[in-house]
PLY file of the C-alpha trace (Angstrom):
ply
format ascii 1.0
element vertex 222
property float x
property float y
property float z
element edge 221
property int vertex1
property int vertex2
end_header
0.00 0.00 0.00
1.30 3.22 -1.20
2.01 6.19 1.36
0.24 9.44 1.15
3.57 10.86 0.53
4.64 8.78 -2.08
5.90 9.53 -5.46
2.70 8.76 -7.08
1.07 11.91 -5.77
0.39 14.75 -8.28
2.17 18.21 -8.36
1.49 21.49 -9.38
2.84 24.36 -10.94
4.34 25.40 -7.15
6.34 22.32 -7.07
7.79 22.57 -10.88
8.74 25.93 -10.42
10.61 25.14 -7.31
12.32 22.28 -9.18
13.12 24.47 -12.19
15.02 27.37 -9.93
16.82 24.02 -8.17
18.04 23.25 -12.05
19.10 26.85 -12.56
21.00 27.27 -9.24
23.05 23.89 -10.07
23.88 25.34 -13.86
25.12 28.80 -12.26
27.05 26.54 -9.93
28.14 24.55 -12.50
27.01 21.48 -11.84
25.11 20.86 -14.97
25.87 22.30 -18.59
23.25 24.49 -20.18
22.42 21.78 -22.68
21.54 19.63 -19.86
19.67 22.46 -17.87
17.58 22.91 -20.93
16.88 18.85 -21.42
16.04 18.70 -17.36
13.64 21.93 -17.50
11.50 20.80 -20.09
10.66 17.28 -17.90
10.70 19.18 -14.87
8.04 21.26 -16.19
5.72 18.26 -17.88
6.26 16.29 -14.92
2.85 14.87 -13.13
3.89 12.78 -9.90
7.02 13.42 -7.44
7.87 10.61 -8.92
8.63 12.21 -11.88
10.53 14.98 -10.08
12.60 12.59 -8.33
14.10 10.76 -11.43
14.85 15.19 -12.56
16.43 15.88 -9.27
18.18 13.01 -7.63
21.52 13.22 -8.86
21.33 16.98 -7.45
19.91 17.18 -4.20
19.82 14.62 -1.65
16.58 12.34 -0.83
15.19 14.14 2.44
15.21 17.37 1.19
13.87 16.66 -2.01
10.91 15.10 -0.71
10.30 18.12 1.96
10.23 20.18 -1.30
7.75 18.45 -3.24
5.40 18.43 -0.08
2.65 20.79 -1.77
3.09 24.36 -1.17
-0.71 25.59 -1.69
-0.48 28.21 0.71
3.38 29.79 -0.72
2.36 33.29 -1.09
2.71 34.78 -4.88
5.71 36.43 -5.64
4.42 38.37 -8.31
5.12 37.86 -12.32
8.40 36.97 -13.10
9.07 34.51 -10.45
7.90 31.46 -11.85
8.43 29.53 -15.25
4.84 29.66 -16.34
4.32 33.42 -14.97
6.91 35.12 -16.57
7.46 39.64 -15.67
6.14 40.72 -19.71
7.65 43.70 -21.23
5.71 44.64 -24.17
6.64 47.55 -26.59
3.56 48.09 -29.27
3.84 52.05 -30.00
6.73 53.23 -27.83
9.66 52.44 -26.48
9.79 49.84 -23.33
13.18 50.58 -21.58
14.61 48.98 -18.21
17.08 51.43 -16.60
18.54 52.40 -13.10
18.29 50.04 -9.97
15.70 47.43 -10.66
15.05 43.84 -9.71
15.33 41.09 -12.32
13.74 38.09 -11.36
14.17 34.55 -12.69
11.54 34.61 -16.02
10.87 37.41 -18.39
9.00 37.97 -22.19
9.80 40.63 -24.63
7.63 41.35 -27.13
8.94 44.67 -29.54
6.25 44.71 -31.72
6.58 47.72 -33.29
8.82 49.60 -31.00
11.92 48.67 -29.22
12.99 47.53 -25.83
16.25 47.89 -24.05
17.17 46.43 -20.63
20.12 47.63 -18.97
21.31 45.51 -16.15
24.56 47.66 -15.42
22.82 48.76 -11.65
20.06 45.64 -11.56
20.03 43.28 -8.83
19.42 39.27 -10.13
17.32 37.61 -8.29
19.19 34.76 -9.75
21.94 33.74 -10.65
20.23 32.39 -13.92
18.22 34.52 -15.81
16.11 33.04 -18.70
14.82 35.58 -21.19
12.05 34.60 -24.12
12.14 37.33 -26.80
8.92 36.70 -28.93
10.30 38.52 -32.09
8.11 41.84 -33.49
9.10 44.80 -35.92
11.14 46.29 -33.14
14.87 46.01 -31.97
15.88 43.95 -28.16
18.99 45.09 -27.21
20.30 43.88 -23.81
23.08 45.83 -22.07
25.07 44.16 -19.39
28.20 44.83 -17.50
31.39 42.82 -17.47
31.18 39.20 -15.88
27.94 38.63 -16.85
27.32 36.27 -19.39
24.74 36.22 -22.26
23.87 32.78 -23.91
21.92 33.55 -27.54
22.46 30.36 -29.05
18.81 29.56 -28.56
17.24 32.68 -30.26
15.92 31.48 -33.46
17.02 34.34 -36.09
14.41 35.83 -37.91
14.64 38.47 -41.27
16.48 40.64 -38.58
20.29 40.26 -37.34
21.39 38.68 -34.30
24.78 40.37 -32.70
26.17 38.88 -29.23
29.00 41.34 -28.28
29.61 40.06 -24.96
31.02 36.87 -23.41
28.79 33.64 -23.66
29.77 31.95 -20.38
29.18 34.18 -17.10
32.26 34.42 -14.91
32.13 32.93 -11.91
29.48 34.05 -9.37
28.12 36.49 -12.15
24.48 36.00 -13.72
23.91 34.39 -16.79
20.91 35.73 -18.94
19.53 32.30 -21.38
17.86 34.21 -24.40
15.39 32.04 -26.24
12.01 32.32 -29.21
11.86 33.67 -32.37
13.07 36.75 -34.05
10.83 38.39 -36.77
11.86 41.60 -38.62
13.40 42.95 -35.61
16.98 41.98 -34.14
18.14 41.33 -31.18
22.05 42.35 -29.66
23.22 41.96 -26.43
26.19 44.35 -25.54
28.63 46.35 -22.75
27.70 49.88 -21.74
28.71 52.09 -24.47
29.38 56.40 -23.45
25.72 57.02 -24.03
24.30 54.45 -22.11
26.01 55.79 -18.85
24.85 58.93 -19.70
21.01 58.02 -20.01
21.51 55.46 -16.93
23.10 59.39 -15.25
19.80 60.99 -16.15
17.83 58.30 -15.57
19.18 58.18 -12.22
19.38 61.94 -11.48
15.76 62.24 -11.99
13.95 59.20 -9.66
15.82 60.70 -6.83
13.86 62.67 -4.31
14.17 66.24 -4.37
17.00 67.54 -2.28
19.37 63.90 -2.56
22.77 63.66 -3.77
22.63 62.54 -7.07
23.82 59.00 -7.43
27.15 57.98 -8.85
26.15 55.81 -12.25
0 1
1 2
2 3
3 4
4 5
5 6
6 7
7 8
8 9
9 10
10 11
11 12
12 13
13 14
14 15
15 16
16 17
17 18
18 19
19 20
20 21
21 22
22 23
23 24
24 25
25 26
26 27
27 28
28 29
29 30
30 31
31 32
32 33
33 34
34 35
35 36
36 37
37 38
38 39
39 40
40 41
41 42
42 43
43 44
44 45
45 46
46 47
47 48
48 49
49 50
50 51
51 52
52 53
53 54
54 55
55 56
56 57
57 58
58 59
59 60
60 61
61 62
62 63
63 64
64 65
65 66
66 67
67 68
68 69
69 70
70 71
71 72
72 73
73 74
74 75
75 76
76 77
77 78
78 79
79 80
80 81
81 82
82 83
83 84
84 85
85 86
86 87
87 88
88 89
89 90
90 91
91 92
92 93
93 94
94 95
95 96
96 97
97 98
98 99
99 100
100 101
101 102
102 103
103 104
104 105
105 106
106 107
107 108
108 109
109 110
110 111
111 112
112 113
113 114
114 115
115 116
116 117
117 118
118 119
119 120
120 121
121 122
122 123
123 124
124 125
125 126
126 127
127 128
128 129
129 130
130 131
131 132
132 133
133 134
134 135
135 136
136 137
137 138
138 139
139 140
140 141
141 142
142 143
143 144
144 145
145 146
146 147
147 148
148 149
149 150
150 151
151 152
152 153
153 154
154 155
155 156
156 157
157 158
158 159
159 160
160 161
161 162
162 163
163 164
164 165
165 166
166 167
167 168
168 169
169 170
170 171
171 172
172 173
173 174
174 175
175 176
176 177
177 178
178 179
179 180
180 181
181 182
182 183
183 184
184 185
185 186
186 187
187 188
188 189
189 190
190 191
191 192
192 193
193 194
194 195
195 196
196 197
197 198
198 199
199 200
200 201
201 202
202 203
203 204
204 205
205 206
206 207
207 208
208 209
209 210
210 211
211 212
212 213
213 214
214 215
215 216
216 217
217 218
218 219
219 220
220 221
């Protein structure tokens, strides 16, 4: 007779997310390759049963607290979009410009969409959430550029080029301890290039920054 904690019970989206950010931690770590983070993320998110979990996990984290992580977390509070595989944070750009600047939080799971404007996310003064940060650009009539500083690495090889270019001018493979973004869909007319900060883009980050500061503060250093 089977125990009510066995790996026949079904999970839920709580449980495959929690798996998925286990897989990303042990990439950034490197305990698997990105090939094989991609191979375990797509069974980790179409497992069914702990079971199923289990056979993802066990070569990564050991048996007791695997299972305490797969006991069902109904009542985990919602972190907000972005946080999750199948909740992603959306930027869309239809009309105007969607930009990303300053201090801002990048969680685990964004979307672009540059439909017919561009978007640009500058991660020079963001704070990861992650260590692993997996980006899916669903390709428009507009431009993606992603600018990062130095140590971070940016992984394209998954970005399937459309009628627009494709331009990595950064290092593939984060340095150690540094986040790596994992860029991913399907380019259209737009293109996508991921790149360090050039003289402008301290300048706008220097504006940018100058002007969400409450009256009467020192302005930030950039």
């Amino acid at each position: 007779m089977s125990t009510p904690d066995g790996p026949h019970i079904r999970i839920g989206h709580a449980e495959r997310d929690q798996a998925v950010s286990v897989l990303q931690e042990a990439a950034a770590q490197g305990r698997l390759t990105m090939d094989e983070l991609d191979g375990r993320v797509e069974e980790a998110l179409s497992a069914k049963t702990r079971g199923d979990l289990h056979a993802v996990l066990a070569d990564l984290v050991p048996r007791g607290p695997l299972d305490e992580m797969l006991v069902p977390q109904t009542r985990r509070p919602s972190l907000g979009p972005g946080y999750s595989w199948e909740d992603p944070l959306v930027l869309t750009a239809r009309w105007e410009n969607e930009k990303r600047l300053g201090r801002w939080d990048v969680p685990p799971f964004l979307e672009v969409n540059a439909v017919a404007a561009d978007v640009k996310l500058n991660f020079c003064h963001a704070t990861p959430v992650s260590l692993v940060i997996d980006i899916v650009v669903q390709g428009g009539a507009g431009d993606c550029v992603l600018v990062v500083p130095g140590g971070w690495g940016v992984d394209l090889d998954r970005y399937v080029k459309g009628m627009g270019s494709v331009k990595n001018e950064v290092t593939t493979r984060a340095q150690q301890g540094n986040p790596q973004i994992m860029v991913r869909g399907h380019g259209s007319l737009g293109s996508l290039k991921a790149r360090y900060p050039t003289g402008w883009d301290e300048r706008q980050q220097r504006r940018y920054l100058e002007r969400s500061q409450p009256p009467g503060a020192t302005p930030p250093r950039p």
